[in-house]
C-alpha positions as CSV (number, residue, x, y, z in Angstrom):
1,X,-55.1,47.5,-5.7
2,X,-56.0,46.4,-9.1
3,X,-55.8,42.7,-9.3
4,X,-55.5,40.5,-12.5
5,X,-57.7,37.7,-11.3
6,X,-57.0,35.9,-14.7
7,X,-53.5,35.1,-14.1
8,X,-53.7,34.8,-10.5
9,X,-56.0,31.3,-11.4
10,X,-54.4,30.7,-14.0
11,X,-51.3,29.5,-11.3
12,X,-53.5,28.6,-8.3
13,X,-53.3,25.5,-6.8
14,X,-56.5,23.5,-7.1
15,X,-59.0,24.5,-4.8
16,X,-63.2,25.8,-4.2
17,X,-63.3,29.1,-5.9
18,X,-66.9,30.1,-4.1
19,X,-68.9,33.2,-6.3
20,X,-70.8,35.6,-4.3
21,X,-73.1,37.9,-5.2
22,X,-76.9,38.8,-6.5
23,X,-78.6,37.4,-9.5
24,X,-77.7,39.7,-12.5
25,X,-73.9,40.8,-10.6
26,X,-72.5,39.0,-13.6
27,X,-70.9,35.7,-11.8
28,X,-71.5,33.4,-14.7
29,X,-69.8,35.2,-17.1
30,X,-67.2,35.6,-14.3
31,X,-67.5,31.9,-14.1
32,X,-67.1,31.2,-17.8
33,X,-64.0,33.3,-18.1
34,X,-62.1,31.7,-15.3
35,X,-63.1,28.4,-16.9
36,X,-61.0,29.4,-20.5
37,X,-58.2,30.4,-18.4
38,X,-57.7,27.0,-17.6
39,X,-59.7,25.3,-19.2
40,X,-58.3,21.5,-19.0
41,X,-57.7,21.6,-15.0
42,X,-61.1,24.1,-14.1
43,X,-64.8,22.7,-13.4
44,X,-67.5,25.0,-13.3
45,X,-70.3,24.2,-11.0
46,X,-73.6,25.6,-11.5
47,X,-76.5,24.5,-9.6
48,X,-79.2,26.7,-11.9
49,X,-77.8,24.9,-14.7
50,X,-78.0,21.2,-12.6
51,X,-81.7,22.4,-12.4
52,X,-82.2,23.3,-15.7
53,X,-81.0,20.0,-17.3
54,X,-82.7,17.7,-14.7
55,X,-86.3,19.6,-15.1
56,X,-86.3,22.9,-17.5
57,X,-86.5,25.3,-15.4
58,X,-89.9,23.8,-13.6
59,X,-87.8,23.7,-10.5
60,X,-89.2,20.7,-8.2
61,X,-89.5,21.5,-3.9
62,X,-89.1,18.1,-3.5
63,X,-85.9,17.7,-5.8
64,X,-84.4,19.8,-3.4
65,X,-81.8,17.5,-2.0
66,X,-81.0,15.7,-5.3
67,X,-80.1,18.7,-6.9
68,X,-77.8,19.5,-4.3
69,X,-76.4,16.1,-4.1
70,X,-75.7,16.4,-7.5
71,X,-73.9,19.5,-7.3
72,X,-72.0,18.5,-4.2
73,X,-70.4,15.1,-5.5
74,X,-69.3,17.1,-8.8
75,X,-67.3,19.3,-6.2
76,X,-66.1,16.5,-4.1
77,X,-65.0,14.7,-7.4
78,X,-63.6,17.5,-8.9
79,X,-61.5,18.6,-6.1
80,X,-60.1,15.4,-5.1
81,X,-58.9,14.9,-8.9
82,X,-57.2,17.9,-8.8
83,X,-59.3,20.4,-10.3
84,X,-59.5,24.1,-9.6
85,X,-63.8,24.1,-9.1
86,X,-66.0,27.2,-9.7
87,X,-69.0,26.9,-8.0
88,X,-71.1,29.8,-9.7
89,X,-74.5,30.5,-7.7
90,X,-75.3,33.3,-5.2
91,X,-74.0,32.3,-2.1
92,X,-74.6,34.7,0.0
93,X,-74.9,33.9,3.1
94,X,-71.9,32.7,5.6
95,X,-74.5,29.7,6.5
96,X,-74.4,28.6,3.0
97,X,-70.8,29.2,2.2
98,X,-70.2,27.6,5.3
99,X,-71.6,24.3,3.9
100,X,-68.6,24.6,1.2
101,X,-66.2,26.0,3.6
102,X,-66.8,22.5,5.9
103,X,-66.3,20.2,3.2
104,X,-63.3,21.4,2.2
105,X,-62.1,21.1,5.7
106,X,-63.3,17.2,6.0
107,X,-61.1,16.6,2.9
108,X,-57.9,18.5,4.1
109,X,-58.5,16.1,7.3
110,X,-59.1,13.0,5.7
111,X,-56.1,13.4,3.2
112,X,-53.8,14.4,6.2
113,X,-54.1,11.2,8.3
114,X,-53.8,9.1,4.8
115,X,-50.6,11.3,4.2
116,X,-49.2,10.6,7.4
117,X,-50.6,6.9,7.3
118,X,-48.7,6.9,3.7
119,X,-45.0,8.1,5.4
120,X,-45.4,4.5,7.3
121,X,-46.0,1.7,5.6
122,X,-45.9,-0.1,2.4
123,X,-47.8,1.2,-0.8
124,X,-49.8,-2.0,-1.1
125,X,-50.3,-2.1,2.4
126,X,-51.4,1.9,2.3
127,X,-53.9,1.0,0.0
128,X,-55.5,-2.0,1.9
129,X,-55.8,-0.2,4.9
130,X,-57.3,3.2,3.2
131,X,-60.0,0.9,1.7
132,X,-61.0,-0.5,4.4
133,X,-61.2,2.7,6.4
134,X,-63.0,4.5,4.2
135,X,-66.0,1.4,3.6
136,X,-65.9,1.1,7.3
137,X,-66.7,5.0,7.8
138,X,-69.8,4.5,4.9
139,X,-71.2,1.8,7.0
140,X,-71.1,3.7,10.2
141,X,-71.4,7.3,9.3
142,X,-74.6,8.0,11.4
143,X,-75.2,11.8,10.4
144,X,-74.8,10.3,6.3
145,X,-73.5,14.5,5.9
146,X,-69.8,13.3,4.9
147,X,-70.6,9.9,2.9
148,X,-70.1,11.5,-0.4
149,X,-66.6,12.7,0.6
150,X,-65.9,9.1,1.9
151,X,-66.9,7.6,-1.1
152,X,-65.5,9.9,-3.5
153,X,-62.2,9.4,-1.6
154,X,-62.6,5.2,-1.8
155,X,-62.8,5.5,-5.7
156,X,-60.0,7.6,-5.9
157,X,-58.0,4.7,-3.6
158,X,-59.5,1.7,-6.0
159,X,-58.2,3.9,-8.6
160,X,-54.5,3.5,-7.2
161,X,-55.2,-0.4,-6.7
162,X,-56.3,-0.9,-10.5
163,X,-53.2,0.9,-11.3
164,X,-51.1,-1.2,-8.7
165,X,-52.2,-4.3,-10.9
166,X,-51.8,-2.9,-14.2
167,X,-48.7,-5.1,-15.9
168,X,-45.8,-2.5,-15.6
169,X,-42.9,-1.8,-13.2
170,X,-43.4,0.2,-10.1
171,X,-41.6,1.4,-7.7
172,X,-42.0,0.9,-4.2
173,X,-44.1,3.9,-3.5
174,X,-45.1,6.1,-6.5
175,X,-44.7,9.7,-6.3
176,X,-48.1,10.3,-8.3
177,X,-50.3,9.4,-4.8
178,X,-48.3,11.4,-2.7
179,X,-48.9,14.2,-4.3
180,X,-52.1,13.4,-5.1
181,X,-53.0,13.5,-1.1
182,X,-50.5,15.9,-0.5
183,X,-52.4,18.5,-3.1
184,X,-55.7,17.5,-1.2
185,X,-54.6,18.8,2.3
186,X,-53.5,22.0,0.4
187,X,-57.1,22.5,-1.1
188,X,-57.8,26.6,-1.3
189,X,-60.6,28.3,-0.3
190,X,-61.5,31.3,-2.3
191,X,-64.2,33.9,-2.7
192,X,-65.2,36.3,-5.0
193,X,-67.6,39.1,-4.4
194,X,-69.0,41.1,-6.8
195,X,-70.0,44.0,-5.1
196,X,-72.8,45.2,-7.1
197,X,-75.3,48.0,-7.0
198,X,-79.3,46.4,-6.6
199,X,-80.3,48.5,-9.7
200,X,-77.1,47.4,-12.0
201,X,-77.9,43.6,-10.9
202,X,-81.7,44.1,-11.4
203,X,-81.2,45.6,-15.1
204,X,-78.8,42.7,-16.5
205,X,-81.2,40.4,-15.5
206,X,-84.2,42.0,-16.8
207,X,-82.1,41.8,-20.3
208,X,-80.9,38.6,-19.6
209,X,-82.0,36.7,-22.8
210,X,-82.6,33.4,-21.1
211,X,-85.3,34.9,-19.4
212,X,-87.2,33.8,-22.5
213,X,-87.1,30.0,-21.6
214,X,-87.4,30.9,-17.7
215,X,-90.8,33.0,-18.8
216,X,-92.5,29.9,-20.2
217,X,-92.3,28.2,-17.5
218,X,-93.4,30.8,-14.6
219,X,-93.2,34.8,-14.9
220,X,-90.7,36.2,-12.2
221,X,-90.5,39.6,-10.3
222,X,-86.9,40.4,-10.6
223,X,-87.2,43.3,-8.6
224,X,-88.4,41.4,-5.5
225,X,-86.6,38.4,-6.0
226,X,-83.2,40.4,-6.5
227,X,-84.2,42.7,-3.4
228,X,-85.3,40.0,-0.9
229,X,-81.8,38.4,-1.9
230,X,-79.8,42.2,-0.9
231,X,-81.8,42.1,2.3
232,X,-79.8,38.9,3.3
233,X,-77.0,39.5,1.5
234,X,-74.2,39.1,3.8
235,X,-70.6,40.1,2.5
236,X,-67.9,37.7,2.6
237,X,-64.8,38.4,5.5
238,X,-61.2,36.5,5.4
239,X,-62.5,34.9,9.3
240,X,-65.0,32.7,7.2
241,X,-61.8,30.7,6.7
242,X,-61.2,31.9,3.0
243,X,-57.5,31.5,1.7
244,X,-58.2,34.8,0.0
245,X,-61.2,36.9,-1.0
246,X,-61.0,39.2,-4.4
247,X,-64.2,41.7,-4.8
248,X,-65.3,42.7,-7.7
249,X,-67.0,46.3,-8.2
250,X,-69.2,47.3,-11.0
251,X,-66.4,48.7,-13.4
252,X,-64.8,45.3,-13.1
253,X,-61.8,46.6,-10.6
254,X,-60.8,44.2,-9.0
255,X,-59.2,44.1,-5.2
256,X,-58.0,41.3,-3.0
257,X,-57.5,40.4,0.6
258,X,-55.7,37.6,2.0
259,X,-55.8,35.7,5.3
């Protein structure tokens, strides 16, 4: 079934919309399009591009984990704003998607109990005891894998706070965090797979006129790099937890699958 993918994000609810696929499949123009859809409620998350502006292009081994760091709070942030967030690299194993897949779980978890905690108590009271949860979790998260999503989640609840204080009437319990957690626990999880040949993949980015800049900085064997990549390529299925999953071939049909 021919799917148009434009209008279906257009009126998605915010949520990880994960990109799959080989170097050259065309996932940043993908990326780019879905972004001027919806442009005001979309971030597009591009760790080649995080690379790029922190060194060039002369990709550091030992940057590893910052770059990553990077990438991963923009997604945190993004997503517990509200945002519907692209993340546009290859992705293509279930290990690494898996790594996305979890976070997004940890939020849905987190914002449940504070949604339940919420349908009990006073706002102010909420508040209080959400920020001292969440610095109490920093301070004692031994495997440090989920402090980012703790943290993001205590600036969102200082956010609230400052706008507790802010001279104007409120009511008793505004509607705006409510909906703000409920929207969290609803976070999608989305793939798209561009299901493209080796040799289609291999020829865009031969002609790919950023190669330029790459090139002055170290030569690369396309054809290797883009084969080793099909060699562990490992196609997306609706059991890796994904709301839905939409393929893309190489005449731009598009097909879907839901959970």
């Amino acid at each position: 079934m021919d799917i148009n993918i434009g209008k279906d994000f257009e009126n998605a609810h915010p949520g990880i919309w994960l990109l799959v696929g080989l170097v050259g499949a065309g996932k940043t123009t993908f990326a780019q399009h879905l972004w001027s859809v919806s442009p005001d409620r979309t971030i597009r998350s591009s760790l080649d591009e995080i690379i790029q502006m922190m060194s060039f292009y002369n990709y550091e081994p030992k940057m590893h984990s910052f770059y990553i760091g990077v990438e991963r709070t923009s997604i945190i942030d993004g997503l517990i704003n509200g945002y519907k967030v692209v993340v546009d690299r290859t992705n293509i194993t279930r290990s690494i998607r898996g790594q996305f897949i979890s976070l997004v779980t940890k939020m849905r978890e987190i914002a449940k109990r504070y949604l339940k905690l919420y349908d009990t108590v006073k706002e102010d009271t909420f508040i209080e005891r959400c920020e001292r949860d969440l610095i109490e979790s920093i301070l004692i998260e031994e495997s440090r894998e989920n402090i980012d999503i703790y943290s993001s989640f205590l600036k969102l609840v200082r956010n609230w706070k400052a706008k507790r204080k802010e001279p104007e009437l409120f009511p008793e319990k505004s509607p705006s965090i409510r909906k703000n957690l409920k929207d969290i626990t609803e976070i999608e999880i989305v793939c798209v797979y561009f299901d493209i040949p080796f040799k289609i993949c291999l020829m865009r980015r031969i002609h790919d006129p950023f190669n330029i800049l790459r090139d002055r900085v170290k030569k690369v064997d396309w054809k290797a790099v883009i084969k080793k990549m099909e060699r562990q390529l490992e196609p997306p299925t609706i059991n890796e937890n994904f709301d839905r999953i939409y393929t893309v071939d190489h005449t731009g049909k598009v097909t879907r699958k839901t959970l």
